[in-house]
N, C-alpha and C positions, 0 to 999 in steps of 0.2 A: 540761158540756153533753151533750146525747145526740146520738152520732153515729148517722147514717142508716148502716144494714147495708148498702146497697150499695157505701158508699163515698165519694157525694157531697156534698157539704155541710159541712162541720164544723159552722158554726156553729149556734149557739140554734136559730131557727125559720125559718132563710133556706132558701129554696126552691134546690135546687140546678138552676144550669141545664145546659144540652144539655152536652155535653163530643164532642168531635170526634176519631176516632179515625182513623190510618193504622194498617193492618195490610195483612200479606200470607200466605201461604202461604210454609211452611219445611217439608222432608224432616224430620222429626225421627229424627236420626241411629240414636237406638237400637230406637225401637218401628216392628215390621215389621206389615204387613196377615196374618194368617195364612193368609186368603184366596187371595191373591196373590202374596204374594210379596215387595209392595216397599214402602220404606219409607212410615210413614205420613203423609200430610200434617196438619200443624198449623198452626193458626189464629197468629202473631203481631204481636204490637202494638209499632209500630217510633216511632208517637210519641201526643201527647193533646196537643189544645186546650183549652182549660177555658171558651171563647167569653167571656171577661169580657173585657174587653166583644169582641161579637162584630167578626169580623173583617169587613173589605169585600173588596171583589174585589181589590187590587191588594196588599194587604197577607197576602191565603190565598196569590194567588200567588208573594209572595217567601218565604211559608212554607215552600210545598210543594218549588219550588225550593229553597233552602237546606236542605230534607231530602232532596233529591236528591243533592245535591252531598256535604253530609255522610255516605251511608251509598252513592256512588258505586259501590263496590267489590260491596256487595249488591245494588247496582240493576242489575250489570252483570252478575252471577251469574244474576241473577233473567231476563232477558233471554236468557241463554243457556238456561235451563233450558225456557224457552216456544220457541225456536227447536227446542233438540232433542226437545222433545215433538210439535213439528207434523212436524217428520224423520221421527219414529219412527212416527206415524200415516198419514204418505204412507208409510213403508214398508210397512204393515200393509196400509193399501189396497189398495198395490199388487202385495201378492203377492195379497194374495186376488183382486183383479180377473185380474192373471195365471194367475192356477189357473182362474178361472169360463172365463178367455178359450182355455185349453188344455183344458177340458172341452169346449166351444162347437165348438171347431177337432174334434178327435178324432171326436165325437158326426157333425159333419157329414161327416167322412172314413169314418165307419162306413158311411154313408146312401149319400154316394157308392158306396164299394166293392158295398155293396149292389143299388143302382139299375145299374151296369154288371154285375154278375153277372146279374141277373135279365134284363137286356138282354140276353146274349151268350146266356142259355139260351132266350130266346124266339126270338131270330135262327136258333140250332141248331135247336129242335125247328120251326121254320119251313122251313130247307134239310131237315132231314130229312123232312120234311111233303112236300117239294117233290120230293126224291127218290124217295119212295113214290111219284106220282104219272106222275113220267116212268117209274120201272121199270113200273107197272102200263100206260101207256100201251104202252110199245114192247112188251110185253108181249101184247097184244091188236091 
């Protein structure tokens, strides 16, 4: 008989139906981003439903469960791997928010220092102002 190039079907002329795929994302160990630096992620397929006949609701979920359980040790890898990727992104946040928050701090510490200098020189040339005017007074 001819088989359908995708895969599905073997038979004669029967229609292949849907097929139900679990996959997840896996580092693959050897191929790096050259971009980046870090390993690359790959697409894999951890199982297939073939939907003959299609599943109902209570029968996907003792499915999906029992794939759970089965590949436990990957489910628990995979879990960590989403934890330390949102770690690593509240780290990233947060330095950058702390550098914007120490540019912010500094910038205003300039303005300060600024705005009291300008002050102290206006107050001087004000007493000196003031000076001039008593010497010219007692003067006359």
């Amino acid at each position: 008989g001819s088989r359908n190039p995708r895969g599905g079907g073997g038979g004669g002329g029967a229609a292949a139906g849907p097929i139900l795929l679990v996959a997840y994302v896996a580092q693959h160990p050897t191929m790096v981003d050259s971009s980046t630096g870090r390993p690359r992620l790959v697409p894999k397929v951890l199982a297939q439903h073939h939907c003959n006949p299609p599943p109902d609701a209570k029968s996907m979920s003792l499915w999906l469960n029992t794939l759970r359980k089965r590949h436990a040790k990957q489910y628990a890898a995979m879990q960590h791997h989403i934890r330390e990727a949102r770690l690593y992104t509240e780290r990233v946040r947060g330095y950058a928010s702390s550098q914007m928050d120490d540019e912010n701090r500094e910038m205003k510490e300039r303005q300060a220092r600024a705005e009291a200098k300008a002050r102290e020189e206006e107050e001087a040339r004000r007493k000196e102002a003031m000076e001039q005017r008593r010497a010219g007074l007692l003067d006359s």
